[in-house]
PDB file with one MODEL, atoms N, CA, C and O in Angstrom:
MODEL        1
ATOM      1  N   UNK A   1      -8.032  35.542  32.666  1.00  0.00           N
ATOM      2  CA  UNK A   1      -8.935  35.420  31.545  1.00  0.00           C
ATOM      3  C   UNK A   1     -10.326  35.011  32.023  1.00  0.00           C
ATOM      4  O   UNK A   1     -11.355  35.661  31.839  1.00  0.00           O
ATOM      5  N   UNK A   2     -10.203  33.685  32.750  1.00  0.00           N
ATOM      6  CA  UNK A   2     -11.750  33.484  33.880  1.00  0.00           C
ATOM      7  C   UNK A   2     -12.243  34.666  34.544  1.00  0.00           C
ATOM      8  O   UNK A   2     -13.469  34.733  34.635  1.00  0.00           O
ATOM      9  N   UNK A   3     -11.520  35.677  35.061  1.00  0.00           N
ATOM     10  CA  UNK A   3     -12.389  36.809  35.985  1.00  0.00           C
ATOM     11  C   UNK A   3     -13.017  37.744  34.290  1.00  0.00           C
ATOM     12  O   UNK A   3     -14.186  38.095  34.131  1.00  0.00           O
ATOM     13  N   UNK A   4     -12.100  37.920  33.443  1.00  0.00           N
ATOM     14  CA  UNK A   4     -12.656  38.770  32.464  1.00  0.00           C
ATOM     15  C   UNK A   4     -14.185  38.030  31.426  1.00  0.00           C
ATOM     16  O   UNK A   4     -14.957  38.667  30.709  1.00  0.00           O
ATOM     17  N   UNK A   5     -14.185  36.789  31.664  1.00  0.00           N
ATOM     18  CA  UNK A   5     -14.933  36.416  30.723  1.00  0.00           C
ATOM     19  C   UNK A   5     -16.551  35.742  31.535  1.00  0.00           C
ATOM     20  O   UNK A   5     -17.737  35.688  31.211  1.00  0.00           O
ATOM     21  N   UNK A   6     -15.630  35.282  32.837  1.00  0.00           N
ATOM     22  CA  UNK A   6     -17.028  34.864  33.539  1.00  0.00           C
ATOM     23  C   UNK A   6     -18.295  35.675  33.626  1.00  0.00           C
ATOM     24  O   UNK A   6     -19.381  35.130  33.427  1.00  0.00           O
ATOM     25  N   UNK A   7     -18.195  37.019  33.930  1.00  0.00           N
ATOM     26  CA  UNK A   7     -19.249  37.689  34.325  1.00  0.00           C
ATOM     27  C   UNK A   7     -20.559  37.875  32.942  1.00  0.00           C
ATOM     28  O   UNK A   7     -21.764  37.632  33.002  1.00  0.00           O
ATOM     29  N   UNK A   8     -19.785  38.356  31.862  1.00  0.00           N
ATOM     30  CA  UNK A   8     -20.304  37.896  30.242  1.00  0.00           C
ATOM     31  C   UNK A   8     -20.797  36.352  30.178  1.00  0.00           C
ATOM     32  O   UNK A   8     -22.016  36.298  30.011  1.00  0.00           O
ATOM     33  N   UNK A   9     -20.355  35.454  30.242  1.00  0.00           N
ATOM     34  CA  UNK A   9     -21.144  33.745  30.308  1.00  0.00           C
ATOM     35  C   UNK A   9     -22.226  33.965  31.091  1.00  0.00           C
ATOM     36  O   UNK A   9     -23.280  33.953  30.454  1.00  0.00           O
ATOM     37  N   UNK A  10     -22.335  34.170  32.303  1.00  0.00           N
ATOM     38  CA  UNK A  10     -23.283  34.253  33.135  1.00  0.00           C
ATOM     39  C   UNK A  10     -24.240  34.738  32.859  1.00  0.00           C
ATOM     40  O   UNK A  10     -25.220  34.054  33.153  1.00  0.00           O
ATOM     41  N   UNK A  11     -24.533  36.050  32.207  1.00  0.00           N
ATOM     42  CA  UNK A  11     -25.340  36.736  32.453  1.00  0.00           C
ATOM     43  C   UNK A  11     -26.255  36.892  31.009  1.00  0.00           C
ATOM     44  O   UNK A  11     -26.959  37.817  30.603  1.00  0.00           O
ATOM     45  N   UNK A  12     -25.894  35.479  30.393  1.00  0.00           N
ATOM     46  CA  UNK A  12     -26.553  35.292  29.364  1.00  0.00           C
ATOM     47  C   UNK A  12     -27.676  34.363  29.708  1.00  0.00           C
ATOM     48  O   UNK A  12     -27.775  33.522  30.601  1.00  0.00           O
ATOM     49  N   UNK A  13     -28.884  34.919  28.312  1.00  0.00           N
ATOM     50  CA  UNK A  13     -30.268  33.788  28.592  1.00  0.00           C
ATOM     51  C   UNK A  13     -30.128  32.285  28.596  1.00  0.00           C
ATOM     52  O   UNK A  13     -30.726  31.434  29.255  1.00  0.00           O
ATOM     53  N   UNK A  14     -29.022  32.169  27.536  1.00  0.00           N
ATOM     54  CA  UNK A  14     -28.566  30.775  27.313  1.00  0.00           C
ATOM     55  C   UNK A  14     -27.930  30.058  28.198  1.00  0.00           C
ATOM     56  O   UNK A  14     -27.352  30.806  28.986  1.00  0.00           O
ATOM     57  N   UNK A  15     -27.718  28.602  28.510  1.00  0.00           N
ATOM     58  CA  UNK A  15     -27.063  28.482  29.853  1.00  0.00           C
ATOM     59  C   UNK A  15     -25.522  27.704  28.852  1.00  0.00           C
ATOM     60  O   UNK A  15     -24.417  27.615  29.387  1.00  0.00           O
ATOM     61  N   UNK A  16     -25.798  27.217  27.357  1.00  0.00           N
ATOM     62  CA  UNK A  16     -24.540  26.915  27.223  1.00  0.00           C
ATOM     63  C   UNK A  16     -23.185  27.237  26.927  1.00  0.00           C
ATOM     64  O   UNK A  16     -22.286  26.397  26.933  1.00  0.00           O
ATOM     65  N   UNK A  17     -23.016  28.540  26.648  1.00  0.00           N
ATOM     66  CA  UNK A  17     -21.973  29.221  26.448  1.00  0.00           C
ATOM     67  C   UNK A  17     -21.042  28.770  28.206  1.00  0.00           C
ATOM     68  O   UNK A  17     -19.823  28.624  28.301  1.00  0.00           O
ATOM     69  N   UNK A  18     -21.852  28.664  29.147  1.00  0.00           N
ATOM     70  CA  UNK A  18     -20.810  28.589  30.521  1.00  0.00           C
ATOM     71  C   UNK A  18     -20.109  27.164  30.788  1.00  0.00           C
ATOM     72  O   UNK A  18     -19.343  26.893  31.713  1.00  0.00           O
ATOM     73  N   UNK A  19     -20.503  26.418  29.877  1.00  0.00           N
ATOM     74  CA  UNK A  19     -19.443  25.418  29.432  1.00  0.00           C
ATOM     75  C   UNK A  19     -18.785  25.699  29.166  1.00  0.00           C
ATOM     76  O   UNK A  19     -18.933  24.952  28.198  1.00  0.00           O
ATOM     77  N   UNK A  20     -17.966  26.143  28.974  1.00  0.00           N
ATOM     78  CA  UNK A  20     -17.030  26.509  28.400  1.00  0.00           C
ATOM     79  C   UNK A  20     -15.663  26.799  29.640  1.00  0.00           C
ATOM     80  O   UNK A  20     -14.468  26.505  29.658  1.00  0.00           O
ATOM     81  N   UNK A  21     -16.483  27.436  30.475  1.00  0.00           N
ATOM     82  CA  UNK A  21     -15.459  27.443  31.774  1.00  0.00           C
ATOM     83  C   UNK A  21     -15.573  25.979  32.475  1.00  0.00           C
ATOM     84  O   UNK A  21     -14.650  25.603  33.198  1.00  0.00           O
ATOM     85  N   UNK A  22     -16.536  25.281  32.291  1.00  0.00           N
ATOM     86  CA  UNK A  22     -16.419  24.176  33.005  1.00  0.00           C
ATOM     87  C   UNK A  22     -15.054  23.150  32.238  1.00  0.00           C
ATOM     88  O   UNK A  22     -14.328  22.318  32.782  1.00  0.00           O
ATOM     89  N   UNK A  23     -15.089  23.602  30.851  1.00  0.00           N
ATOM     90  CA  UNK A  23     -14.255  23.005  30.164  1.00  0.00           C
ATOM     91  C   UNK A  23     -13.008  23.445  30.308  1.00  0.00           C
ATOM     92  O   UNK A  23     -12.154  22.588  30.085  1.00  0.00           O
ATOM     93  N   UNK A  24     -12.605  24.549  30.623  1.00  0.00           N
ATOM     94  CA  UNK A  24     -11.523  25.207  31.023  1.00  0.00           C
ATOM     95  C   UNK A  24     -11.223  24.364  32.737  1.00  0.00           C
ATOM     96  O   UNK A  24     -10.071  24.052  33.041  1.00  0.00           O
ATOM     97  N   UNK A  25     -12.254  24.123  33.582  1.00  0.00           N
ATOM     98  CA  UNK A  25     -12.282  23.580  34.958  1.00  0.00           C
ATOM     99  C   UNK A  25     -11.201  22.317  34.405  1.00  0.00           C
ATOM    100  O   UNK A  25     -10.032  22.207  34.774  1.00  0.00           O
ATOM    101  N   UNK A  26     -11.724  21.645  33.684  1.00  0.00           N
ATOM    102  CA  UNK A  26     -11.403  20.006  33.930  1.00  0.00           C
ATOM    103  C   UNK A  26      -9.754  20.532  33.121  1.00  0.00           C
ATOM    104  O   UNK A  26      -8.692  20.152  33.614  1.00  0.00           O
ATOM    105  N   UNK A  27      -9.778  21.083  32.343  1.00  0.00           N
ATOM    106  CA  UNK A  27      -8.397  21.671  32.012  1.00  0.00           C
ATOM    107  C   UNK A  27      -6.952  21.640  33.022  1.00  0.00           C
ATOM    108  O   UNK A  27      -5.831  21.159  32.858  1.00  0.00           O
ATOM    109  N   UNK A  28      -7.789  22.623  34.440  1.00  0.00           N
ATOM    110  CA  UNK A  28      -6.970  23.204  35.163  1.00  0.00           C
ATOM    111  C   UNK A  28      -6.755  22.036  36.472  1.00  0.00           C
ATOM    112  O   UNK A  28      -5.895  22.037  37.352  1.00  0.00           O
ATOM    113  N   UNK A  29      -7.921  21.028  36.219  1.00  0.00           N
ATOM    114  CA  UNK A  29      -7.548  20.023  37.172  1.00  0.00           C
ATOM    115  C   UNK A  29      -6.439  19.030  37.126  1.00  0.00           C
ATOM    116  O   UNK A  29      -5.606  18.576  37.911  1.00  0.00           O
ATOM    117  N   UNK A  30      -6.796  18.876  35.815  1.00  0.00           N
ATOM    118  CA  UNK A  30      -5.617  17.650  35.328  1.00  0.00           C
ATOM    119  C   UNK A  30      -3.940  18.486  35.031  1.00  0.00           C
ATOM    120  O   UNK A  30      -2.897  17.833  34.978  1.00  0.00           O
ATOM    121  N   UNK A  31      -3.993  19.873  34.882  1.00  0.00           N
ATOM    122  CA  UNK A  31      -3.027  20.709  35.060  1.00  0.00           C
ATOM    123  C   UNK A  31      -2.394  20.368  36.754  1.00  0.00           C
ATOM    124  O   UNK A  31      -1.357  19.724  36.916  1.00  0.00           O
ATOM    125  N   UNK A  32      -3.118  20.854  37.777  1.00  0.00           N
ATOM    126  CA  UNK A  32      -2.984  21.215  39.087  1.00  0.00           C
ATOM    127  C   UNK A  32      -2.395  19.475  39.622  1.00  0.00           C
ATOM    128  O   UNK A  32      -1.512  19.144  40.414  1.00  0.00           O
ATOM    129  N   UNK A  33      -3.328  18.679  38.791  1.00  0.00           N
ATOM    130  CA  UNK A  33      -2.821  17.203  39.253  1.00  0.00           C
ATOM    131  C   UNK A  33      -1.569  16.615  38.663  1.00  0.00           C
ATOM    132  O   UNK A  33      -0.877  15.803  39.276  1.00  0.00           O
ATOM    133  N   UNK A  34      -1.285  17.081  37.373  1.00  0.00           N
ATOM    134  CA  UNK A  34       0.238  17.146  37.048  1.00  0.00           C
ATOM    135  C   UNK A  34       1.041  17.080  37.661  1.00  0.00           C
ATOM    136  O   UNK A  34       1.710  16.052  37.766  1.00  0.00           O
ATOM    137  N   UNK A  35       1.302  18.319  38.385  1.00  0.00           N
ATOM    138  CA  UNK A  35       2.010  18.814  39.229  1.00  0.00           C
ATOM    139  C   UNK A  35       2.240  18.410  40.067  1.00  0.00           C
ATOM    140  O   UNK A  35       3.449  18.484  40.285  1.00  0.00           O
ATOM    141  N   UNK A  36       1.456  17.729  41.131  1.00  0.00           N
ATOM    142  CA  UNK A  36       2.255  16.779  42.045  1.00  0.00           C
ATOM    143  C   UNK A  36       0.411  16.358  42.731  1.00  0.00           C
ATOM    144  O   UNK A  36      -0.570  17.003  42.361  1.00  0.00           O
ATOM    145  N   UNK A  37       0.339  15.296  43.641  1.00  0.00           N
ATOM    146  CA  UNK A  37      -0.551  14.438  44.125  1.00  0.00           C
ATOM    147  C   UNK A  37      -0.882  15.076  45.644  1.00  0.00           C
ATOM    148  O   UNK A  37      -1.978  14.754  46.101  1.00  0.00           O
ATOM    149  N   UNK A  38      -0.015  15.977  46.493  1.00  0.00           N
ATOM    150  CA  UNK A  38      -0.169  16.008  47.796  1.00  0.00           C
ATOM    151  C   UNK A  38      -1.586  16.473  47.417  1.00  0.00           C
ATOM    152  O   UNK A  38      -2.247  16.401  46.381  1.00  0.00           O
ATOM    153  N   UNK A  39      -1.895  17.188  49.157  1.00  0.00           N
ATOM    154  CA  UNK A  39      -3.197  17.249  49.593  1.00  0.00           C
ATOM    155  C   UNK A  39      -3.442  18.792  49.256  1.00  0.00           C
ATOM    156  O   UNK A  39      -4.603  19.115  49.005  1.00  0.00           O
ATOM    157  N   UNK A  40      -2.493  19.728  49.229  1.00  0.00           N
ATOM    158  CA  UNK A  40      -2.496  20.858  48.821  1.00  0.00           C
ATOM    159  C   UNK A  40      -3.259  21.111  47.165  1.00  0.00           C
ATOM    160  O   UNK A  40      -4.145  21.904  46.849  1.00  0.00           O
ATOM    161  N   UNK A  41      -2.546  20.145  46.360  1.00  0.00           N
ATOM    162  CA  UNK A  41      -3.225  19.793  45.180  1.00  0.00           C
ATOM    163  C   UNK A  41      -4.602  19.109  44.672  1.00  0.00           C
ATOM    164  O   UNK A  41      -5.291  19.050  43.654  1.00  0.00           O
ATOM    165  N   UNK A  42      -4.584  18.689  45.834  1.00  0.00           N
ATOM    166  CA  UNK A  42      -6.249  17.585  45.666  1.00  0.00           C
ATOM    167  C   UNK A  42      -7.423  19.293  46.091  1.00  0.00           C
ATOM    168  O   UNK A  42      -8.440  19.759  45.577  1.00  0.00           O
ATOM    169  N   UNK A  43      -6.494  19.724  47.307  1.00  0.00           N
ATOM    170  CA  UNK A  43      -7.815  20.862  47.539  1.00  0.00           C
ATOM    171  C   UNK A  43      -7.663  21.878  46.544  1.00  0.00           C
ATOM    172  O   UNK A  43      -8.643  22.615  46.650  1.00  0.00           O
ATOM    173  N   UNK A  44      -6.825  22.318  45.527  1.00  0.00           N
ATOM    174  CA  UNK A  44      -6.757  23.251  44.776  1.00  0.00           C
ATOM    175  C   UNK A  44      -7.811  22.804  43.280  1.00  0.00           C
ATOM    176  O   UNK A  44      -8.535  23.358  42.453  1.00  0.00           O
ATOM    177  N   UNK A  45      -7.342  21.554  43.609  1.00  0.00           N
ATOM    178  CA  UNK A  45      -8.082  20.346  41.926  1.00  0.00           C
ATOM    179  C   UNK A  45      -9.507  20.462  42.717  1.00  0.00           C
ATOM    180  O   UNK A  45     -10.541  20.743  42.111  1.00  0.00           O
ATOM    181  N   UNK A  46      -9.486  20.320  43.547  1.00  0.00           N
ATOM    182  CA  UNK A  46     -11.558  20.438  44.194  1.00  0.00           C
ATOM    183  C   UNK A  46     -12.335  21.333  44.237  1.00  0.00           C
ATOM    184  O   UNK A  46     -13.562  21.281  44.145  1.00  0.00           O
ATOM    185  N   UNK A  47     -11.187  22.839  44.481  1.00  0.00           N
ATOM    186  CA  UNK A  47     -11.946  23.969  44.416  1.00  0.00           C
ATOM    187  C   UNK A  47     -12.221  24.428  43.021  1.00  0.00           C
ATOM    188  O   UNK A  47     -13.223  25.066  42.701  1.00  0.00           O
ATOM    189  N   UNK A  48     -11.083  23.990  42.062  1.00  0.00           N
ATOM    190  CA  UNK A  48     -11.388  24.214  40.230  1.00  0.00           C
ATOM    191  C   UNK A  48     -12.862  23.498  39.968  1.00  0.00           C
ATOM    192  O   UNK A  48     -13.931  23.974  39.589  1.00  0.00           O
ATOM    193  N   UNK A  49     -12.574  22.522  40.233  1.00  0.00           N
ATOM    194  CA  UNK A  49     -13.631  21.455  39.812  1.00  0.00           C
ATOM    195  C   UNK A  49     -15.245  22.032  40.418  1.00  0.00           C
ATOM    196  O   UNK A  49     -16.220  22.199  39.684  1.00  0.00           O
ATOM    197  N   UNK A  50     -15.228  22.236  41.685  1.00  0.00           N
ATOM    198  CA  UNK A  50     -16.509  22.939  42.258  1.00  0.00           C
ATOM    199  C   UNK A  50     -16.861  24.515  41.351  1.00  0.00           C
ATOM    200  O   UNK A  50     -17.962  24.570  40.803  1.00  0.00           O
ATOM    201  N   UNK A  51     -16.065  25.551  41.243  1.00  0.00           N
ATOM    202  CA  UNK A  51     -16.653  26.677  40.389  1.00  0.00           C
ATOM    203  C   UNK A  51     -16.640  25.894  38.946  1.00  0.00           C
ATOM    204  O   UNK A  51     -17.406  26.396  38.124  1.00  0.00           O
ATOM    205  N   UNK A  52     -16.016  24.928  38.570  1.00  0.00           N
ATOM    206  CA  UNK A  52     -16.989  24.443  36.986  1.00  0.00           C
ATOM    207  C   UNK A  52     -17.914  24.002  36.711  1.00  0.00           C
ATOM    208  O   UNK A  52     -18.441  23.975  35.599  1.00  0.00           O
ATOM    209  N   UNK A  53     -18.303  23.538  37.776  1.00  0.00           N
ATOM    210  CA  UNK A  53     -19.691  22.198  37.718  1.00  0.00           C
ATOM    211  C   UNK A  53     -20.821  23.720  38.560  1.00  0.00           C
ATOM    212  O   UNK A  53     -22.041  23.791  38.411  1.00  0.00           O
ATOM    213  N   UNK A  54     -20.121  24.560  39.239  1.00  0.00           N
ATOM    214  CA  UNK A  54     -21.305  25.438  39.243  1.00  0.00           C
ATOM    215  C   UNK A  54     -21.368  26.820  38.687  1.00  0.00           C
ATOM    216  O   UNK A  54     -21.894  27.784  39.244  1.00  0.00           O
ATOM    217  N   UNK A  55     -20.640  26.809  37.263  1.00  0.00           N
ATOM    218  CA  UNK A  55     -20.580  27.860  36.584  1.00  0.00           C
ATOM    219  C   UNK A  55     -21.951  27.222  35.765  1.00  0.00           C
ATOM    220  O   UNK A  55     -22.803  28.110  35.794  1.00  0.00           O
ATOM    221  N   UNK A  56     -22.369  26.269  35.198  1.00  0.00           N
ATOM    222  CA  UNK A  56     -23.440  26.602  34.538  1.00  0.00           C
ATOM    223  C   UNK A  56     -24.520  25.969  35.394  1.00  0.00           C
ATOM    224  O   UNK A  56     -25.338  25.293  34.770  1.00  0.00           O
ATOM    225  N   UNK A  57     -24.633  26.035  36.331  1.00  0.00           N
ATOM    226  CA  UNK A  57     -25.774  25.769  37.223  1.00  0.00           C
ATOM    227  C   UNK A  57     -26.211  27.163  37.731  1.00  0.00           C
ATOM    228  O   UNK A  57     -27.380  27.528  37.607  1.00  0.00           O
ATOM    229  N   UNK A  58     -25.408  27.823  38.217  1.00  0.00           N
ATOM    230  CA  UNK A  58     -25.396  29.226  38.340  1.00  0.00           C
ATOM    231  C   UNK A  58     -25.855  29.978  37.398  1.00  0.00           C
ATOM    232  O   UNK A  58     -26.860  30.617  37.708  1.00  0.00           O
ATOM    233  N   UNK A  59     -25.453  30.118  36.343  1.00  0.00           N
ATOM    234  CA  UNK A  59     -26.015  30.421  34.819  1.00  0.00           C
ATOM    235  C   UNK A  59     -27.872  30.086  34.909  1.00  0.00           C
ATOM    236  O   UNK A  59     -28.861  30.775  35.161  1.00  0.00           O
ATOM    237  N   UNK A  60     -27.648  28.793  34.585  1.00  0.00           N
ATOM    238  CA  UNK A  60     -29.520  28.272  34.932  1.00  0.00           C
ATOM    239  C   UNK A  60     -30.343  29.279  35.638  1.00  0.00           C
ATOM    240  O   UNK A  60     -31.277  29.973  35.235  1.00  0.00           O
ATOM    241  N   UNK A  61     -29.772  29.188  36.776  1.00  0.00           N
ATOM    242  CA  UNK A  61     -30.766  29.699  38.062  1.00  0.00           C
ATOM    243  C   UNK A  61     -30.888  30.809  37.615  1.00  0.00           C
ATOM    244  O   UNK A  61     -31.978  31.208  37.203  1.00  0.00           O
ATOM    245  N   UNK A  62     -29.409  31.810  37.595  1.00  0.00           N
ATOM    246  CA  UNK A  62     -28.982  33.184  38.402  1.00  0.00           C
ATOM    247  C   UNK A  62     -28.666  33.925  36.559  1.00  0.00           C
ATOM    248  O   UNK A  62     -28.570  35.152  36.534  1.00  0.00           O
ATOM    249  N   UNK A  63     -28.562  33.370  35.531  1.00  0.00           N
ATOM    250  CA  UNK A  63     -28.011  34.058  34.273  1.00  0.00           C
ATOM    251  C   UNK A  63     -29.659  34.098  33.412  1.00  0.00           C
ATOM    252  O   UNK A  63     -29.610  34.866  32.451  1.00  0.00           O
ATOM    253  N   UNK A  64     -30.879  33.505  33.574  1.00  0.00           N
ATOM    254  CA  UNK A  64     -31.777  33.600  32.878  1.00  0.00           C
ATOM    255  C   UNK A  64     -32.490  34.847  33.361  1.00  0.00           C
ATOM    256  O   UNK A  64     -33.241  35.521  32.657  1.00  0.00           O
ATOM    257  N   UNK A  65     -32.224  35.060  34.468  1.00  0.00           N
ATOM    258  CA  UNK A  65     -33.143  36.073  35.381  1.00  0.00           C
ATOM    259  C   UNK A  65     -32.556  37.607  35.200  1.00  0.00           C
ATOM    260  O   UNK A  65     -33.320  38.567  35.293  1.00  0.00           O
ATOM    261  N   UNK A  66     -31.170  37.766  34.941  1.00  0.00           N
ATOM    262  CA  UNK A  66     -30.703  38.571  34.949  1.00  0.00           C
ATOM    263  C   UNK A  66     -29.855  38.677  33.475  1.00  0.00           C
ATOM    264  O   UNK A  66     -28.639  38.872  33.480  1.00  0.00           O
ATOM    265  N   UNK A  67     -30.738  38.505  32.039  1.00  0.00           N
ATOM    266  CA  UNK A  67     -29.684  38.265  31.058  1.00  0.00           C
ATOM    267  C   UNK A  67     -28.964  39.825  30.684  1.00  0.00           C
ATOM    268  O   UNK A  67     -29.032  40.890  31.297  1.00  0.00           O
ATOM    269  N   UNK A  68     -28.407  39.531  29.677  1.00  0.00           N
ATOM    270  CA  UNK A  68     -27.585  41.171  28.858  1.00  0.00           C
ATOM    271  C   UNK A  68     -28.514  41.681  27.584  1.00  0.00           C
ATOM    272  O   UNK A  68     -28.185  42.677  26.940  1.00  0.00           O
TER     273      UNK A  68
ENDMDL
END
């Protein structure tokens, strides 16, 4: 659903609609951390967490310049 919807968030003038995946991020962290604590999980919960916090930073920069 993230690969189908990201490219649409992005490439809008607005930067807040890409909250929305960030909100989906913190979703999938506390999901992934559920699941168990090893280190496999901490790097899977870090890499969610990093594309949410730069889905609308990305947006900012890279979605005003190039809107739909």
């Amino acid at each position: 659903m993230t690969l189908y919807s990201a490219p649409g968030l992005l490439r809008r003038s607005e930067w807040w609609p890409a909250l929305s995946l960030s909100a989906g991020a913190v979703v999938g962290v506390v999901s992934v951390l559920a699941l168990g604590q090893g280190r496999r999980y901490w790097v899977a919960a870090s890499a969610i967490a990093l594309v949410g916090a730069a889905a609308p930073l990305a947006n900012r920069l890279w979605g005003r310049h190039h809107p739909i």
